[in-house]
C-alpha positions as CSV (number, residue, x, y, z in Angstrom):
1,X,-129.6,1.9,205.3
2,X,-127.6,3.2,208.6
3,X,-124.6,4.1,210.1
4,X,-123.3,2.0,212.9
5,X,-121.3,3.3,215.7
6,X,-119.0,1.8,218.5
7,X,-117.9,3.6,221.1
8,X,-115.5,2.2,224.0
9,X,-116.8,-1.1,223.3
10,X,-115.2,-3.6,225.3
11,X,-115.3,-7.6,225.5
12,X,-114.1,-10.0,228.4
13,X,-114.8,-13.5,228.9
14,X,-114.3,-14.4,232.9
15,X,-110.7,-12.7,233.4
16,X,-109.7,-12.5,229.7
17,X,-110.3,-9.3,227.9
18,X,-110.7,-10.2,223.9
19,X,-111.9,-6.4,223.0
20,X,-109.9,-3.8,224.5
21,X,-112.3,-0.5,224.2
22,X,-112.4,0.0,220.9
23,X,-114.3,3.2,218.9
24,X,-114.9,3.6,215.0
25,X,-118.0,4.9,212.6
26,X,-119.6,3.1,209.8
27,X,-120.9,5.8,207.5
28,X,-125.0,5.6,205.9
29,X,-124.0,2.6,202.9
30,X,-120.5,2.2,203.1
31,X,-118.8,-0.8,203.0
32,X,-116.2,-1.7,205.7
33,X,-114.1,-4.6,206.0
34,X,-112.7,-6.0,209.8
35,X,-109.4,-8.0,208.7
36,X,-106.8,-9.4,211.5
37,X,-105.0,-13.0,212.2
38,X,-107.5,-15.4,213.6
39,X,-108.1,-14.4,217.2
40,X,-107.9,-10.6,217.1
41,X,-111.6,-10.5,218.1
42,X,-113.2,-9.3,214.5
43,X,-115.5,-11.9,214.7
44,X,-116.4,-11.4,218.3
45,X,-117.0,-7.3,217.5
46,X,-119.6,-8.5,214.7
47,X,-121.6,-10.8,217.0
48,X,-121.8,-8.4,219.3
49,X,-122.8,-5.8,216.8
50,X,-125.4,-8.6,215.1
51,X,-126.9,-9.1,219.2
52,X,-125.4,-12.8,219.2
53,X,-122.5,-11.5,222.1
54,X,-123.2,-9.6,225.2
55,X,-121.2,-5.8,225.4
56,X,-119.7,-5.9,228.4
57,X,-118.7,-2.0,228.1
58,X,-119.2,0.9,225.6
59,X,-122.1,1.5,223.6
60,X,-123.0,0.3,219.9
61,X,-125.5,2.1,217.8
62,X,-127.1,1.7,215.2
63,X,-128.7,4.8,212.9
64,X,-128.0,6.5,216.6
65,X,-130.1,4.0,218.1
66,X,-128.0,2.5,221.6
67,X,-129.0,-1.3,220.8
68,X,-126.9,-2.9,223.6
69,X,-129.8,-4.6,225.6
70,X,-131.7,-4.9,221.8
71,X,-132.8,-8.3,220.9
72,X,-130.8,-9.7,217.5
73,X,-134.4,-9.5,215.9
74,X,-135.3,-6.3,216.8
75,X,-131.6,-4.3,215.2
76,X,-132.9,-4.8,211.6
77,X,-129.9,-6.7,210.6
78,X,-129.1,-9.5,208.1
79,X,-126.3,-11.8,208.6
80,X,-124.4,-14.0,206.2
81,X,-122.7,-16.8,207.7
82,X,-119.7,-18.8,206.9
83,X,-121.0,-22.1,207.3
84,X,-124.6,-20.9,205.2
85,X,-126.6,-22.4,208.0
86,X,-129.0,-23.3,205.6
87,X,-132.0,-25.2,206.5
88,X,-131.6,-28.5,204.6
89,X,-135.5,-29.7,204.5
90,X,-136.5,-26.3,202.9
91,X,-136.4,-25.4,199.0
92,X,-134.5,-22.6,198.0
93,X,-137.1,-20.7,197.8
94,X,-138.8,-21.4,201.2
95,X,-135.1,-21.0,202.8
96,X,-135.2,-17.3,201.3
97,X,-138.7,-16.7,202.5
98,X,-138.1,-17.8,206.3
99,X,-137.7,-14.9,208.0
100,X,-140.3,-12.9,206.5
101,X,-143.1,-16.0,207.2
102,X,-141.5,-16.0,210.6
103,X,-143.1,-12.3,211.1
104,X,-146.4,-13.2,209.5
105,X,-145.5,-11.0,206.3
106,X,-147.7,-11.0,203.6
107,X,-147.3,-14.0,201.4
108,X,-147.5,-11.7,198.0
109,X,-145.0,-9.8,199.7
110,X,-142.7,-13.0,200.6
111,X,-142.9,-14.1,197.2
112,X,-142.0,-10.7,195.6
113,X,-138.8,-10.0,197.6
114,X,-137.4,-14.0,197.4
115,X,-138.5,-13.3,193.2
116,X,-136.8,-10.4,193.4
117,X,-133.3,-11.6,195.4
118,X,-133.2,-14.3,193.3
119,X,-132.7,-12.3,190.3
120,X,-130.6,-10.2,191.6
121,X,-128.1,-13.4,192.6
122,X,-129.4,-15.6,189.4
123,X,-131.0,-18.3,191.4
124,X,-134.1,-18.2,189.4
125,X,-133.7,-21.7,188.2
126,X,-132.8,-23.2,191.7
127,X,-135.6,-22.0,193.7
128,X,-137.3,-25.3,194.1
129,X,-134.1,-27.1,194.6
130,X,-133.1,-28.6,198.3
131,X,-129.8,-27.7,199.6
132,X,-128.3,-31.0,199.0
133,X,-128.5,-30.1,195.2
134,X,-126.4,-26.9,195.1
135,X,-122.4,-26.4,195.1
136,X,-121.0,-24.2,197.5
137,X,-120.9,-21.0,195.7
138,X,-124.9,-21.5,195.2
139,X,-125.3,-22.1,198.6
140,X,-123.4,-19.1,199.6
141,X,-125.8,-17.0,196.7
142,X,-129.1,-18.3,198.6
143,X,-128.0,-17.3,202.3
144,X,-127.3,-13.9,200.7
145,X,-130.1,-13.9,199.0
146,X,-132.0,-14.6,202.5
147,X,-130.4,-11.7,204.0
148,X,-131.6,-9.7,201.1
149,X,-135.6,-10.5,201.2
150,X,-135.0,-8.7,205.0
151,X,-134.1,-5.8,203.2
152,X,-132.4,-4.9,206.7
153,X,-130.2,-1.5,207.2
154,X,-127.2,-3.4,208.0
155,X,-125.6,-6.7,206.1
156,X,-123.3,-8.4,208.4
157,X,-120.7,-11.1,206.6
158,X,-118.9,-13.3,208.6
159,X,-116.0,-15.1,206.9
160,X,-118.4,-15.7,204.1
161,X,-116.1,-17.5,201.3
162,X,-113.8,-19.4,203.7
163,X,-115.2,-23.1,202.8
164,X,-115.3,-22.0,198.6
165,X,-112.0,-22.8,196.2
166,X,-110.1,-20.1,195.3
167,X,-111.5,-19.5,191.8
168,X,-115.1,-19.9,193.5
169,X,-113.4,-16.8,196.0
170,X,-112.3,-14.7,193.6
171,X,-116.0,-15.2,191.7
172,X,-117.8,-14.5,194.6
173,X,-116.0,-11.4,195.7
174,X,-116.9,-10.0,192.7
175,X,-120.4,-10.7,193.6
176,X,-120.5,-9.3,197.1
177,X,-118.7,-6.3,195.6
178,X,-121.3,-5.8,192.7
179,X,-124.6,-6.6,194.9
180,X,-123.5,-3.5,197.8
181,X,-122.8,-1.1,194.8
182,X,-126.6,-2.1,193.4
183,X,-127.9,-1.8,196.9
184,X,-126.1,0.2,198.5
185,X,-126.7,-1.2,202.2
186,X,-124.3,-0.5,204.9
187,X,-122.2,-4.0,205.0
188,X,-119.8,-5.1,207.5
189,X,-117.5,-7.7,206.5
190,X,-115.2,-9.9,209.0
191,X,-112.4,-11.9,207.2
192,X,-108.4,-13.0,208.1
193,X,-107.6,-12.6,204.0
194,X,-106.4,-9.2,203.7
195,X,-106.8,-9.8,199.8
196,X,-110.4,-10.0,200.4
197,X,-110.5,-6.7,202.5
198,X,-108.2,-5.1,199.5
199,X,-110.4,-5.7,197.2
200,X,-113.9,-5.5,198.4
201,X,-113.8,-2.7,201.0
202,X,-114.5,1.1,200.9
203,X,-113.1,0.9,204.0
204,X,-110.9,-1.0,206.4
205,X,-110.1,-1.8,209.6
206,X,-106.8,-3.9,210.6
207,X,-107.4,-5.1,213.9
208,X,-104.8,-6.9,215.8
209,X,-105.3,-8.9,219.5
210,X,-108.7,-6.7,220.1
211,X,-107.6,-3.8,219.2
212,X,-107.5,-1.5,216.0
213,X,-104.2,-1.1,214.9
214,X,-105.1,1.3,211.8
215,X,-108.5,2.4,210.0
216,X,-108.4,3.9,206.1
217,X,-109.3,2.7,202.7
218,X,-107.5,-0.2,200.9
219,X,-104.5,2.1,199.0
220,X,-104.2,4.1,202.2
221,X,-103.4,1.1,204.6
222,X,-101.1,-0.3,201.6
223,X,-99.4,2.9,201.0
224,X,-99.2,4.7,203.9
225,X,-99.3,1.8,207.0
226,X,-98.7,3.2,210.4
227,X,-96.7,0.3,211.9
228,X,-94.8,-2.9,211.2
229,X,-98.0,-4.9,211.7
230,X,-100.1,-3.4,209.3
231,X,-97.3,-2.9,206.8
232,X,-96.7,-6.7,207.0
233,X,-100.3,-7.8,207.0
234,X,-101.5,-5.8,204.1
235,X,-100.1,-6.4,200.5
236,X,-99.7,-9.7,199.1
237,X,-96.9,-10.9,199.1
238,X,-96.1,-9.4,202.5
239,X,-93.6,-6.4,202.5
240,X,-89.7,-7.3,203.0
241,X,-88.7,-5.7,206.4
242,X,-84.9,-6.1,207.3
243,X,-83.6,-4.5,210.4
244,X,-80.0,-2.1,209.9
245,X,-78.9,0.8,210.9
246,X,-79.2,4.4,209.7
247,X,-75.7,5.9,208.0
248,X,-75.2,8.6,206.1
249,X,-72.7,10.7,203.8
250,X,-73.4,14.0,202.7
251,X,-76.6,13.9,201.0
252,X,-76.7,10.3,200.9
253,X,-78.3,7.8,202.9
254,X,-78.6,4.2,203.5
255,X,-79.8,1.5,206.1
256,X,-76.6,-1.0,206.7
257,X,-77.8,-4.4,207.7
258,X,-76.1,-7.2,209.0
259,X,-74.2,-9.3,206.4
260,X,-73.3,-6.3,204.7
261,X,-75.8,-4.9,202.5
262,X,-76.7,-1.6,202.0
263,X,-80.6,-0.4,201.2
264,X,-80.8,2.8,199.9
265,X,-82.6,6.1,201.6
266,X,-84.3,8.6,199.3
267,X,-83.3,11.6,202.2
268,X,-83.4,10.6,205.7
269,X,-85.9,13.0,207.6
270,X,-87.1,11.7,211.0
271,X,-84.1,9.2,211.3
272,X,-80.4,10.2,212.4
273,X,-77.1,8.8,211.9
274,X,-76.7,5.8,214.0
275,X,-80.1,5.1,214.5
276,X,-81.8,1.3,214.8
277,X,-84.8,0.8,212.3
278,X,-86.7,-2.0,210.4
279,X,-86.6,-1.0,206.4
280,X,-89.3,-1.7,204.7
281,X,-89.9,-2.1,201.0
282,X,-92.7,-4.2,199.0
283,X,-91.5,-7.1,196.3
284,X,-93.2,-4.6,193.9
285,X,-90.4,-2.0,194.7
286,X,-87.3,-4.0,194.0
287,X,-86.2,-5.1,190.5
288,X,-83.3,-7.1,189.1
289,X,-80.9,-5.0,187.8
290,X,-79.1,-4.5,184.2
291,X,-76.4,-2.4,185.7
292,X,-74.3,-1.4,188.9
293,X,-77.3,-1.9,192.0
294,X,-77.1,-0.5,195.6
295,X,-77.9,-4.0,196.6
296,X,-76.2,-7.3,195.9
297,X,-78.1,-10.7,196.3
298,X,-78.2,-14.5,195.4
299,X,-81.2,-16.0,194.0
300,X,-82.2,-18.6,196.0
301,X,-85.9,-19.6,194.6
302,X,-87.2,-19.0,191.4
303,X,-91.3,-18.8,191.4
304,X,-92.8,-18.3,188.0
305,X,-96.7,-17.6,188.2
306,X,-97.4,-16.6,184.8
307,X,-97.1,-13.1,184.3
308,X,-95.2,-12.7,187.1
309,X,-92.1,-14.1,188.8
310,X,-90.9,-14.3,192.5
311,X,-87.6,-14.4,193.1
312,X,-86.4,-15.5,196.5
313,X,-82.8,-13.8,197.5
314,X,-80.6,-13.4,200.2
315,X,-79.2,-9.9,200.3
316,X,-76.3,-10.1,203.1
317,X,-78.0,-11.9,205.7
318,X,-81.5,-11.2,205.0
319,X,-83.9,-13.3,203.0
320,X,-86.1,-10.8,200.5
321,X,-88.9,-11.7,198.1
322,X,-89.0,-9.7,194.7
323,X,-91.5,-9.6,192.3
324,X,-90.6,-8.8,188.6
325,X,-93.4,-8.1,186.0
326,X,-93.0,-10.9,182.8
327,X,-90.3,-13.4,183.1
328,X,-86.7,-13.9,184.0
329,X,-83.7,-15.6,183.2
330,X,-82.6,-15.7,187.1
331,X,-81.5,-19.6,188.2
332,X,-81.2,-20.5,191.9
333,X,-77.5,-19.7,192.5
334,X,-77.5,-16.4,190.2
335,X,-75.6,-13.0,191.5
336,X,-77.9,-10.5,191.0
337,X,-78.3,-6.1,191.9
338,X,-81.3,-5.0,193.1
339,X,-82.7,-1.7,192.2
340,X,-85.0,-0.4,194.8
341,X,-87.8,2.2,194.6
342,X,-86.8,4.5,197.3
343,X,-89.7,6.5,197.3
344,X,-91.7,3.5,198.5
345,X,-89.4,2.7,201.7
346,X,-91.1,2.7,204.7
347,X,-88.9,2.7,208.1
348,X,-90.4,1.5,211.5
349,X,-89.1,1.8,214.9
350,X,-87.9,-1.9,215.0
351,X,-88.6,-2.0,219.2
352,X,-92.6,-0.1,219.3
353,X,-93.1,-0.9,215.3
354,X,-94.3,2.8,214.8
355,X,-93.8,3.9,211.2
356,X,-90.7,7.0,211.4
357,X,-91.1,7.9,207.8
358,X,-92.9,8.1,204.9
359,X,-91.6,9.0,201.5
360,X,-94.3,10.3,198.7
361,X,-91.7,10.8,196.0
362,X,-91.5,8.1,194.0
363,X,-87.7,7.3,191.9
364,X,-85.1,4.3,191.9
365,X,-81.8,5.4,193.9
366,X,-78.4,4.1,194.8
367,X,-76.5,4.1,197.6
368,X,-73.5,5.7,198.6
């Protein structure tokens, strides 16, 4: 195992810079997931970690070792691919071997560690299959189990479970998750699904046009986001953000947006009468109300999953999502209230998308 450190690092490709000086840790076995909309450069900041990019500025270590003119063979790295990149003439077995036959290991030794990975990853009973014979999620098992015969001090995984179904996903992100808490190997995980980061990392960093918009565990980012982009790119479904202004009324607070509607404030510290802001609240944080509600809306969509529903409404002129636990009665065309948990609000500066407040409390309010 190792830490891994960037410093300044910076990426350009001719007159384009795709990497904008960015500087983080990876602590000795942690787990840390780079999530960001296709193109923010968390794919290019792995390859250039794994030796597969040149650094054109700033310094990556690894175990404080500078490996910026290292050879990808000589970091003592393991990389999991998205596309498996699988050798299709080779058993499983001999595809899980390769890179330890490649250094002339000892062929006890080869057979041990692919004997070993493949019970860790249950591929005991595939090993003298081809490729060609496995699904996907197999497939995926045996180019982590090749990473795992390296027994390396890093695990790199880019986009891993992009070409699996969504119950394959949800499988095999248990399985990632499961195998770094049994080996406890530093792992650095690139993906665009922020459900994926949620749920697998220790911890994560949101990354947005090559740079790092906010680093912290998965409940920190969803509780505590430091701009609009973060707040909107982590929690699914996204968080409702309508833009109003601030008013206030003796104790009382509220944002008034256009059409009408008023969102409640639980206080109003670090905003002023009059002010511009975005309001933010999760679908988790609104409910339908039985009563009198701060907020009036019209149900536009009705979305049952199961043991949820999402109820698509227009409050004034805003479109907002809810989510309410169990079922509903709600029909498209409904007038509804909407109660809102005011100690989850979060307001941003709707022009630099900085987050002006954060509210720790946690109670259902009205508004004046």
């Amino acid at each position: 195992m190792a830490s891994v450190s960037f410093r300044n690092v910076e990426k350009t490709f001719g007159a384009t810079t795709v990497i904008h000086g960015i500087s983080f840790d990876i602590a000795d076995g942690e787990f840390t997931v780079l999530v960001g909309p296709s193109g923010c450069g968390k794919s290019t900041l792995l390859r250039m970690l794994a030796g597969l990019e040149e650094i054109t500025g700033g310094t990556i270590s690894i175990d404080g070792k500078v490996v910026n003119d290292a050879e990808s063979k000589d970091r003592d790295i393991a990389m999991v691919f998205q596309s498996y990149a699988l050798y299709p003439h080779m058993t499983v077995a001999e595809n899980m071997g390769f890179s330890l036959r490649l250094r002339k290991a000892d062929p006890k030794l080869t057979a041990d560690r692919v004997a070993q990975a493949a019970k860790i990853l249950n591929l005991e009973s595939y090993l003298q299959r081809y490729p060609r014979e496995l699904s996907g999620g197999q497939r995926q098992r045996v180019a982590m189990g090749r990473a795992i015969v390296r027994d390396p001090k890093v695990f790199l995984f880019d986009e891993p479970l992009s070409n699996l179904d969504a119950k394959l996903r949800v499988a095999m992100r248990a399985e990632i998750k499961a195998l770094h808490q049994r080996l406890k190997t530093t792992t650095v995980y690139v993906t665009h699904d922020q459900v994926e980061a949620m749920t697998m990392a220790d911890r994560i960093v949101v990354m947005h046009d090559g740079r790092i918009e906010q680093i912290g565990t998965p409940l920190d980012l969803y509780d505590h986001p430091a701009n609009l982009f973060v707040a909107q790119f982590i929690g699914s479904p996204a968080m409702n953000v309508i833009e109003g202004t601030v008013r206030m009324r003796g104790g009382d607070g509220w944002v008034e947006a256009e059409g009408g509607a008023r969102w409640p404030l639980r206080g109003a510290g670090g905003v002023t009468e009059g002010q511009a802001v975005a309001y933010g609240v999760r679908p988790e944080h609104l409910a339908v109300s039985r009563g009198d509600a701060p907020v009036r809306a019209e149900v536009i969509v009705v979305e049952p999953t199961g043991a949820e529903t999402e109820l698509l409404v227009r409050a004034g002129s805003a479109q907002v999502l809810v989510v309410c636990h169990g079922r509903t009665d709600a029909r498209p065309g409904d007038r509804i209230g909407l109660d809102v948990e005011t100690s989850a609000v979060h307001l941003f500066d709707p022009a630099s998308g900085r987050a002006l407040t954060d509210m720790p409390e946690r109670a259902v309010a009205s508004a004046a």
